[in-house]
Backbone bond lengths (Angstrom), bond angles and torsions (degrees), N, CA, C in turn:
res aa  C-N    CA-C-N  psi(-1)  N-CA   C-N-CA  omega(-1)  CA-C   N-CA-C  phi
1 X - - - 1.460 - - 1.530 110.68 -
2 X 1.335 114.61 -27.56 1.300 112.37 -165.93 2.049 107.49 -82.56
3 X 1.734 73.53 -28.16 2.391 69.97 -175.78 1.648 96.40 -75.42
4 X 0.992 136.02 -23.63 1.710 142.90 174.96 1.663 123.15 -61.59
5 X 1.599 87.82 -43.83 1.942 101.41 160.70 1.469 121.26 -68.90
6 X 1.445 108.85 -35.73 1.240 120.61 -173.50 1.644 111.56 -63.83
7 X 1.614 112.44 -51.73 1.313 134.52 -145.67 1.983 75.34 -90.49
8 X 0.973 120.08 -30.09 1.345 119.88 -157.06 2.224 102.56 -82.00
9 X 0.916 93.35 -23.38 1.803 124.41 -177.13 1.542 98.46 -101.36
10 X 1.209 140.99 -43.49 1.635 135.32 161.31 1.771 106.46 -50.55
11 X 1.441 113.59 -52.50 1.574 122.86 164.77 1.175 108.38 -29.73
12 X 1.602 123.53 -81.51 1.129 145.24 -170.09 1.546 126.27 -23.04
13 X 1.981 88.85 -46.89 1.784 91.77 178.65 1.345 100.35 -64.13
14 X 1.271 143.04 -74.77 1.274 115.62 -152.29 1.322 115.41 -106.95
15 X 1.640 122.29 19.88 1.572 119.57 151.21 1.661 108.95 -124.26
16 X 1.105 112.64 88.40 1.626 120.56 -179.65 1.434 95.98 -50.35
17 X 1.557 126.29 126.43 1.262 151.30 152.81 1.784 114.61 -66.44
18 X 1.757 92.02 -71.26 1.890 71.39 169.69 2.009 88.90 -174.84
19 X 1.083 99.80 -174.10 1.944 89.34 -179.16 1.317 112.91 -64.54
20 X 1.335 120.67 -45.01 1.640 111.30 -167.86 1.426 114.04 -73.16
21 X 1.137 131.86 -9.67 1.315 149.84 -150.43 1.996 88.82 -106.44
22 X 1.313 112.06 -35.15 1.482 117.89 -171.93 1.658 94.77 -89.68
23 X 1.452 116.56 -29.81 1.157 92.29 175.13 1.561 129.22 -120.16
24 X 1.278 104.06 22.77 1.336 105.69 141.70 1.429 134.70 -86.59
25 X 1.565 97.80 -20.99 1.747 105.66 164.67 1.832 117.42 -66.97
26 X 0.934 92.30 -6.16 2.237 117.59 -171.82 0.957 97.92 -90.18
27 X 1.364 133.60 -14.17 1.747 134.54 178.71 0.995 140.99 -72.44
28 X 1.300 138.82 128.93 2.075 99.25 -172.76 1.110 106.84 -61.92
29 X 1.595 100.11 -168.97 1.217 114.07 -152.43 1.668 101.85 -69.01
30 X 1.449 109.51 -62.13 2.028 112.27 166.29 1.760 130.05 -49.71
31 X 1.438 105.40 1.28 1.501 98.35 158.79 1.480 128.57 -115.22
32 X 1.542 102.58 -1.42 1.195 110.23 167.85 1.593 134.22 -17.83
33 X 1.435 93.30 -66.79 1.348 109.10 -153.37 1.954 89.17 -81.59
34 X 1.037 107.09 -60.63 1.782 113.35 175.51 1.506 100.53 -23.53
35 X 1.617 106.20 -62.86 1.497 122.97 -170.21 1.813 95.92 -43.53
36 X 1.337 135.67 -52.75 1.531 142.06 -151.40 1.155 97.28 -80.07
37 X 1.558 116.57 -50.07 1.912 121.48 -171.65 1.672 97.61 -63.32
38 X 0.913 122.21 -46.73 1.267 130.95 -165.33 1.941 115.97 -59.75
39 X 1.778 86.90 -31.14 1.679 117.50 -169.82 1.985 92.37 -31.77
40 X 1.277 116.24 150.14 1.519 129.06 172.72 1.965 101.82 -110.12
41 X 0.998 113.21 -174.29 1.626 148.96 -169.89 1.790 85.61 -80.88
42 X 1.835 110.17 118.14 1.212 106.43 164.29 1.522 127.59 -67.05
43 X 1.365 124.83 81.01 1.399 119.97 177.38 1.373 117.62 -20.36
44 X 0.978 100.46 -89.92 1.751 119.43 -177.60 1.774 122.71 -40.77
45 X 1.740 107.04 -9.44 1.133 122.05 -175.18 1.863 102.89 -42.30
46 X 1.027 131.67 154.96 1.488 132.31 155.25 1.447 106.18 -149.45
47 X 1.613 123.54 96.56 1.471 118.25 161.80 1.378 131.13 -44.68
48 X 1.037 123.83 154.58 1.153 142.31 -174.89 1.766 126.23 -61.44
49 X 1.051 132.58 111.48 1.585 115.23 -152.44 1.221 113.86 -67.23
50 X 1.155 131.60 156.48 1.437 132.03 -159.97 1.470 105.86 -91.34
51 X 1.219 115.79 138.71 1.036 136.19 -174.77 1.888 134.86 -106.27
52 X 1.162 100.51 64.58 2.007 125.44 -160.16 1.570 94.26 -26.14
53 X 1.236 140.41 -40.16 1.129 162.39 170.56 1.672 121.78 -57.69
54 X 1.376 106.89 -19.94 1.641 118.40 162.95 1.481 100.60 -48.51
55 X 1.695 112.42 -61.40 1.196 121.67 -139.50 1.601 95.06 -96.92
56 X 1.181 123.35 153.60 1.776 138.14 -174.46 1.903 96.04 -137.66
57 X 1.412 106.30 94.06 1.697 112.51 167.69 1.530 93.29 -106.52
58 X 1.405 121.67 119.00 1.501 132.08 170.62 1.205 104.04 -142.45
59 X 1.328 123.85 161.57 1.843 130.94 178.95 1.469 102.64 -47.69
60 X 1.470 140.68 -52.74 1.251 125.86 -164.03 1.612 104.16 -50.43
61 X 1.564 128.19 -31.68 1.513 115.26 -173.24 1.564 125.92 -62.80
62 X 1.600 105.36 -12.92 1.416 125.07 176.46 1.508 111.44 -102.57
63 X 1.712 124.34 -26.26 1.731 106.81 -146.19 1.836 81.19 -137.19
64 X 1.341 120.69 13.19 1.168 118.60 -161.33 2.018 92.89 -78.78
65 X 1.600 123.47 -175.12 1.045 106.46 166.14 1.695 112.24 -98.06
66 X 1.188 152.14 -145.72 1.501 129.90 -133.83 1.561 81.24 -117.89
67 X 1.364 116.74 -45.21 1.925 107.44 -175.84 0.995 95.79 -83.57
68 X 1.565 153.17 -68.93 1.698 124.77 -168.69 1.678 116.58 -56.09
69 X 0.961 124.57 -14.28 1.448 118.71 -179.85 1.816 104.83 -97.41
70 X 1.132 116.36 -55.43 1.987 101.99 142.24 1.401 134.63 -15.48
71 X 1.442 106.47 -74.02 1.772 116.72 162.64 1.715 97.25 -44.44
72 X 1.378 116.14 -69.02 2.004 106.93 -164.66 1.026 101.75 -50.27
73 X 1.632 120.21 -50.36 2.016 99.34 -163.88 1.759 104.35 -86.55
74 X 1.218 131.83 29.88 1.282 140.52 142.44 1.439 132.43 -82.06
């Protein structure tokens, strides 16, 4: 857990995740992990808007044969 926090806090510098995540990486080295278990619900989180256009539903997902219609809904 600890090489995963670490590598996860190397991330951080130059792709900020979110504040608590920066400041549990701000910790020494022995509160780290306390600091992560401890981690709360990202407030400030805001997903990404959905995009109707992600998804492709056309006849091949129903009439396709069993491996090309496998591959589509993959």
């Amino acid at each position: 857990l600890t090489v995963i926090i670490e590598d996860m806090c190397k991330k951080q510098e130059s792709t900020p995740i979110n504040d608590q995540v920066s400041q549990c990486c701000n910790e020494l080295y022995s509160q780290k992990r306390p600091c992560f278990t401890a981690m709360g619900i990202d407030t400030k989180y805001v997903p990404p808007p959905f995009d109707p256009m992600m998804f492709n539903f056309d006849e091949k997902m129903c009439n396709a044969p069993p491996a090309e219609r496998e591959a589509g809904q993959l």
